[in-house]
N, C-alpha and C positions, 0 to 999 in steps of 0.2 A: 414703559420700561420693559415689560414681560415680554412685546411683541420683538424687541431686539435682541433678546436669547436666539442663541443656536438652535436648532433643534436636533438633536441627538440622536430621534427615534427615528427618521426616514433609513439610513442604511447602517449596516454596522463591518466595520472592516476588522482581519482577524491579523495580528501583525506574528506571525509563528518563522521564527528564524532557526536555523540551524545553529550549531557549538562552535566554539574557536574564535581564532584572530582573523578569519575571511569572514565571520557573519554578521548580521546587519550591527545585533548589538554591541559588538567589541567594535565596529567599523564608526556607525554612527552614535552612537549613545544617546543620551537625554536626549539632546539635539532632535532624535530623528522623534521621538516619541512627544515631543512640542510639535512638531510639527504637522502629527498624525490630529493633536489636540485641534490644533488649529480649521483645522478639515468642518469641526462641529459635531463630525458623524460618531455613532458611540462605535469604541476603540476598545478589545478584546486584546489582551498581550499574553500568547503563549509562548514563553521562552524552553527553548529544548531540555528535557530533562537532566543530561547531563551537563548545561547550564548552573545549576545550582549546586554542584561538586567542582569543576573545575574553573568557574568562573564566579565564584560564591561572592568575592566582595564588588564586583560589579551589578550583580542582580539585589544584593542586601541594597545598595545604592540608590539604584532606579527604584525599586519597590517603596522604599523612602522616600525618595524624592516624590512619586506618581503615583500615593496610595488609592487602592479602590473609592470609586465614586462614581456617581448617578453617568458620565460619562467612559469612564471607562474601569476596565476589571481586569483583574490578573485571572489566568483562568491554568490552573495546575492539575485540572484532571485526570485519570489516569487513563482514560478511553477519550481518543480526539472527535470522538465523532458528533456529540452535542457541539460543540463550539465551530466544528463546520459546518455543519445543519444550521447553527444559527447566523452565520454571513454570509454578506455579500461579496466580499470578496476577499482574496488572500495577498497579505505583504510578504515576501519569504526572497529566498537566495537561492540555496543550491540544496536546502530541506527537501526530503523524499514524502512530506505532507504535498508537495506539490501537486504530485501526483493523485492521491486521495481526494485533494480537491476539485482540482482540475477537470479529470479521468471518472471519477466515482460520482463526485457532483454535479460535475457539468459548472461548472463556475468560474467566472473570471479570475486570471492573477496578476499578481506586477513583481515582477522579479527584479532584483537591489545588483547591481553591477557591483560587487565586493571588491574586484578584483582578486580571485578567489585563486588561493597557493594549495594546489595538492600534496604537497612535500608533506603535511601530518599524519595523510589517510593514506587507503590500500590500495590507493589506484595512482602513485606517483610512478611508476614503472612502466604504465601503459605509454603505448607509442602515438596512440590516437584518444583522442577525447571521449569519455563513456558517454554511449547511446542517450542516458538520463539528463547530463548537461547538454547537450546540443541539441537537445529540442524545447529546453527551458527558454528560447527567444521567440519559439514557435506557439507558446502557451500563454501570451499575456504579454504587457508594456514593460518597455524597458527603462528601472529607475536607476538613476545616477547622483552624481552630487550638482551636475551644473540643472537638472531638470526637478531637482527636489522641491523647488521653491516653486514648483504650480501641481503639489500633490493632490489638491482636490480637484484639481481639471483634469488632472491623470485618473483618477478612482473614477470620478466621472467617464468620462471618454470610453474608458477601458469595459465601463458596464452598460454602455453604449452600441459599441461597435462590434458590428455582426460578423466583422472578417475574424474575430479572434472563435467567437463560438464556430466557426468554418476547422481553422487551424487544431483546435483540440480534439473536433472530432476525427480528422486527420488522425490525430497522433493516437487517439484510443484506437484506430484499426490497426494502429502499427505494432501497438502494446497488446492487444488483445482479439485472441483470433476465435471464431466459434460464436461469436459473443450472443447470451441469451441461448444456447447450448448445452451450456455444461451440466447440470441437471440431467438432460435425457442423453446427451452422450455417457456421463457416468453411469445410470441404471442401464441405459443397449449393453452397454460394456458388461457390465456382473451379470446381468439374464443370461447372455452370450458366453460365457466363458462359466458362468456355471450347467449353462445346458450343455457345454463342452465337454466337462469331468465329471455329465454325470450321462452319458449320452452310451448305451450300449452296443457295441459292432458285432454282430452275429458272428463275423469271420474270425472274430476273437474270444469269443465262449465258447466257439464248437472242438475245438482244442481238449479246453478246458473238460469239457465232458467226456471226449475220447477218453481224456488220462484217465479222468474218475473212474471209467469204466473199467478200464482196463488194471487197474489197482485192484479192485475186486474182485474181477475174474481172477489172476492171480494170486489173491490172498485166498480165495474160495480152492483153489489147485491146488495150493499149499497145506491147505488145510486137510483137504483129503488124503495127500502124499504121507504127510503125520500121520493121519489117522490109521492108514494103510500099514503103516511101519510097525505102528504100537500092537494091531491086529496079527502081526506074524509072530512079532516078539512073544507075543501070550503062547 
């Protein structure tokens, strides 16, 4: 009987959605979170922070219905970075973790086709699609409602195939230039620009000396002219 348990502990997937009525959780609900069950693999749910203010009776819901257990865990930390470090791969939509994951960790994603309406954010004005969504098909598999039903052949797959680690590094040279850089171009940079403002031009102190000089003589002129003056007066 113990040998037909799942086992949980081979890989762990992080399922971190983005807010609103385009993301996984308003889109799929419980639904999609059975489904992730299903998989075996242990299942990490970060819901976006501001989830729990504007979408407060849907997360009271789910948290009820899928309390923490040896399989999966709500994880509400305030620093995402443990709970990237610890999977293997990322469930998400149009969430800018994507990237962190992706780009920072090097790891696979599977990105949820929301059908996702820009009309609530700051970018419904744009004429062209931001740089950040159009390369979300370039970073990982693409999940739908008709492909949902072989999610663990997908997580599979996806952590599998070599062409997706190809495409992310792609996209990190696109996102980031220098890279492994930044450190000693910042320190060139202050050495340099402080040896600039503090760097003396001869041709700009000797000026400065003329005058000095020439203040004194003068004051020294003066001073005997008085002196001269007082001398008659007596």
């Amino acid at each position: 009987e113990a040998s037909s348990e799942k086992d949980t502990s081979t890989r762990t997937v992080l399922l971190a959605p983005s807010w609103g009525p385009s993301a996984i959780l308003s889109r799929f609900g419980a639904d999609f979170i059975r489904d992730l069950l299903k998989t075996g693999y242990h299942i990490i749910v970060r819901p976006h922070p501001q989830s729990f203010t504007s979408e407060k009776d849907l997360m009271d819901k789910l948290m009820a219905e899928f309390p923490d257990s040896e399989q999966l865990e709500w994880n509400r930390d305030t620093d995402n970075f443990d709970a990237l470090n610890r999977s293997d791969i990322l469930i998400s939509d149009f969430s800018g973790v994507i990237f962190d994951f992706s780009l920072v960790f090097d790891k696979p994603v599977i990105c949820a086709d929301t059908k996702f309406d820009d009309s609530p954010y700051d970018a419904w004005w744009l004429k062209r699609l931001p740089w950040g969504l159009s390369v979300i098909p370039r970073l990982g598999a693409k999940l739908t409602e008709e492909n949902r039903s072989d999610l663990k052949k997908m997580i599979d797959d996806c952590l599998e195939d070599e062409s997706f680690t190809e495409s992310r590094h792609q996209v990190r040279d696109e996102a980031w230039a220098f890279q492994g850089e930044g450190n000693k171009r910042v320190c060139d940079y202050l050495v340099n620009k402080y040896e600039e403002l503090n760097k003396k031009e001869p041709e700009e102190e000797e000026p400065d000396k003329k005058d000095s000089g020439k203040k004194k003589k003068d004051k020294k002129s003066s001073d005997k002219k008085e002196s001269e003056k007082e001398e008659s007066e007596k």
